[in-house]
N, C-alpha and C positions, 0 to 999 in steps of 0.2 A: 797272621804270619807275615814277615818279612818279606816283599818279594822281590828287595833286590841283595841281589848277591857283597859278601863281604866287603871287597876288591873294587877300588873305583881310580879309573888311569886320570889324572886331572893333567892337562896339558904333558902329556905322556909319562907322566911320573906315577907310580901304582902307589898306591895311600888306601887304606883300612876307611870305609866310609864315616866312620865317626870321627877322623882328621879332616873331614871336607868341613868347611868353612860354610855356614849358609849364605847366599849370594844376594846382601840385601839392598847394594847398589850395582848388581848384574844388571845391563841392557835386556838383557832375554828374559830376567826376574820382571825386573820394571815395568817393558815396553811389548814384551813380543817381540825384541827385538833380534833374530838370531834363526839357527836352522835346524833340523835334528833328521835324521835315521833309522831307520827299524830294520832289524837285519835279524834273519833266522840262523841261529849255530846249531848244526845238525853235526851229531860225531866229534864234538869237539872242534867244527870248522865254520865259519862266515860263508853263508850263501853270497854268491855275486856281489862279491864284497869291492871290487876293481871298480864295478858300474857305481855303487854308492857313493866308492871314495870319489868317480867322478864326479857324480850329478852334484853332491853338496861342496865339490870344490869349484866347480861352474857357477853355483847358486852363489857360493861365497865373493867371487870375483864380481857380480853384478850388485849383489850388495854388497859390496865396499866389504868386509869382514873378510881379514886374511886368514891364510892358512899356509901355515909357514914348513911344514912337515912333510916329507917325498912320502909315497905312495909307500913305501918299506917301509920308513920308519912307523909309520901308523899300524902297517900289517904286523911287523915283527912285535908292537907292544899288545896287539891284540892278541896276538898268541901266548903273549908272556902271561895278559891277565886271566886268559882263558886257564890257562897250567894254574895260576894262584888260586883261582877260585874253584880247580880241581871239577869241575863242570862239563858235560857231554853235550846236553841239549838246553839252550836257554832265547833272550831275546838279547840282543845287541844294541844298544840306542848311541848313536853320536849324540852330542849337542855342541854348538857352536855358536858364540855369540861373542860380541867387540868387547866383552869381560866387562870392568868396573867404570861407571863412567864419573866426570870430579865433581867436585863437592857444589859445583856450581850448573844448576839443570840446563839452563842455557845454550851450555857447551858439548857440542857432541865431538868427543875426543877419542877416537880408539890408541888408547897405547899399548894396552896387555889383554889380547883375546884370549878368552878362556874355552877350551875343549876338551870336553869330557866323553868321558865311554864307561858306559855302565852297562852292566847285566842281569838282566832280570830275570827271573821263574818262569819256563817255557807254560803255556796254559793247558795244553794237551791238546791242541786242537788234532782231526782226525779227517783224512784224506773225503773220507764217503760220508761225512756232516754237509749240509745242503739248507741252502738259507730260501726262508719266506722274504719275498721285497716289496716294499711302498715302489709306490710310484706317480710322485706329482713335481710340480713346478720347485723350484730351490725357492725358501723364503728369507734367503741373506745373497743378493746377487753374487756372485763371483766376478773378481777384478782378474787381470794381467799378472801381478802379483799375486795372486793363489797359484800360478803355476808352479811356485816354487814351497819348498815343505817347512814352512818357515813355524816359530814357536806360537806364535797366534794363530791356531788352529781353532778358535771358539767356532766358526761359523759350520765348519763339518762337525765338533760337537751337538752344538744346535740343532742341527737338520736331524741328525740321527737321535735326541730327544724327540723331535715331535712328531718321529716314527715309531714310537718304541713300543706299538704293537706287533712290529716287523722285527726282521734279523737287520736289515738295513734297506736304504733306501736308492731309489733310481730317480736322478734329477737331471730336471730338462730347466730351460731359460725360458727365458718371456716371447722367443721366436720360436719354440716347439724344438729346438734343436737339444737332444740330449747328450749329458754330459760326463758325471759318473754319478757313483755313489758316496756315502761320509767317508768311507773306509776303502772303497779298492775303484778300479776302473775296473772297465764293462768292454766283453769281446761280445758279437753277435754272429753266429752263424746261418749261410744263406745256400743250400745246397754244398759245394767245395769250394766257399771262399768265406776266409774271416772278414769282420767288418766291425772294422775298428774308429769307434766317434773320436773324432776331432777339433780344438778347439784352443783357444790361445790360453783358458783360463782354467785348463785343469792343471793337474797335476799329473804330470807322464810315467807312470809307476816304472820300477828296473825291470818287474816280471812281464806287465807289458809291452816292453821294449824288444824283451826277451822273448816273445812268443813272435812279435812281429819278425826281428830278425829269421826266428828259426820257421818262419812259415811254411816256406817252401821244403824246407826238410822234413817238415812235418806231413806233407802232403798236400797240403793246401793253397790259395790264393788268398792275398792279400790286398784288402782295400780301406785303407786309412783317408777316410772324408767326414764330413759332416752327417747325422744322421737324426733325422726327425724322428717325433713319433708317431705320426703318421705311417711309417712305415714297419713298426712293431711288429702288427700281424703278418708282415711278409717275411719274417726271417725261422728259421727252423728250430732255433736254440738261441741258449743265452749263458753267457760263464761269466765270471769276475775274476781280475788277478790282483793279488797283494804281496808283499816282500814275506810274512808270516806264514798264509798259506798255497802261495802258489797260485795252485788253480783250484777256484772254489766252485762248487757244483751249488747249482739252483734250481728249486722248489717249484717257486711261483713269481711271478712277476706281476706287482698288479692284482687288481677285482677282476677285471674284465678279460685280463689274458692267459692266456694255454700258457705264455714261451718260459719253456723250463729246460734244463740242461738234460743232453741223453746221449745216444753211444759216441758223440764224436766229441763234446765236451770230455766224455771219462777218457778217449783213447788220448787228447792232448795235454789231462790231467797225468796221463801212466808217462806220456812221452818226456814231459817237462817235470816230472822226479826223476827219471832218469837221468836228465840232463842234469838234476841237480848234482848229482851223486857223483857225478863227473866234475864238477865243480869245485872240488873242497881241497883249498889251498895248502891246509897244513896234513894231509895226508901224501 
């Protein structure tokens, strides 16, 4: 089965996916060159959709890949393709990349960036689902440039192969300092304070962002530093946030550790749906 929806916005213009042109001199085809988005549509609306347009229009400005489109015009087409494709619940993906480069490899020329917004088949993921996790050393270093979600993703592919006796994995650097997972960052709970790893070379999820912002409302303290694993056994709990499922509850961590998610994980799980639900622009 098909799992992306009919409807595909190419540079804000909605086109029947069998009009899209495959992109066989795209930078982002070619090179990895370019950025993309995961965004959950719940109710027919774009979760934290404001924070995405920022972080990939930040990303964009640092790597040279413009983005020429106000924050409306991008929302108003999203809602347009969301009505075409007659859709409630799916996945949202931007991509973004400096479009076609010429006939000469040489030359890195952007003249027509290409952005696209496709929708894809929600997978059913389910609030009270709870992952088993690996947990060792990263075996593709992370650069400065990982911080950003750019389309050469091979190396979080990777990692999450050579776990795939797990749901997913927890990775630390060659100083012990850990970092996140292939798929989401990692909150750690220590009595009434989140503890949140830091680090130049992850990638800062928007639900992350989002928890840290709302810490305090949520009850809690916040400390966003560097966090070893040495220090594993001292924390109470463990959660994961992703753009897909929010807040994700955990199983196991590890052979050797207890740290698994429990009542305060599930209350910041109940608080941040809420907040979602509050969230949704075209309602």
């Amino acid at each position: 089965m098909d799992s992306v929806f009919s409807y595909i916005s190419e540079n804000l213009t909605i086109k029947e996916k069998a009009d899209i042109e495959f992109p066989f001199m795209d930078y982002g085809f070619l090179y990895g060159y370019g950025l993309f988005e995961t965004i959950r549509v719940e109710d027919g609306s774009p979760i934290l959709i404001h924070e995405h347009i920022n972080r990939i229009r930040s990303a964009a400005i640092i790597l040279d890949i413009p983005l020429e489109y106000s924050d409306e015009a991008i929302i108003n087409n999203i809602k347009e393709l969301i009505k075409k494709n007659n859709i409630s619940e799916s996945i949202l993906n931007f991509y973004l990349t400096p479009g076609n480069r010429t006939e000469d490899p040489t030359k890195s020329i952007v003249t027509s960036p290409l952005f696209l917004l496709v929708l894809r088949k929600w997978p059913g993921y389910k609030p009270e689902q709870r992952l088993r996790l690996d947990l060792r050393q990263q075996s593709f270093q992370k650069i400065p440039l990982d911080q950003f979600k750019s389309l050469s993703w091979m190396k979080n592919m990777l990692e999450n192969r050579l776990s795939n006796d797990f749901d997913d994995v927890v990775l630390y650097d060659e100083n012990q300092a850990v970092l996140e997972t292939s798929r989401s960052n990692i909150i750690f709970l220590k009595g009434n304070t989140l503890v949140v790893p830091e680090s130049n070379v992850i990638l800062k999820g928007v639900v992350r962002e989002c928890v840290i912002k709302n810490a305090n409302e949520f009850g809690y303290k916040c400390e966003v530093r560097e966090v070893l694993v040495s220090e594993l056994n001292s924390f109470d709990e463990i959660f994961l946030t992703n753009s897909l499922r929010g807040i994700i509850l955990v199983e196991s961590c590890g052979f050797e550790l207890t740290l698994q998610s429990g009542n305060h994980a599930l209350m910041i799980q109940e608080k941040v749906i809420k907040l979602f639900k509050k969230d949704k622009v075209f309602i």
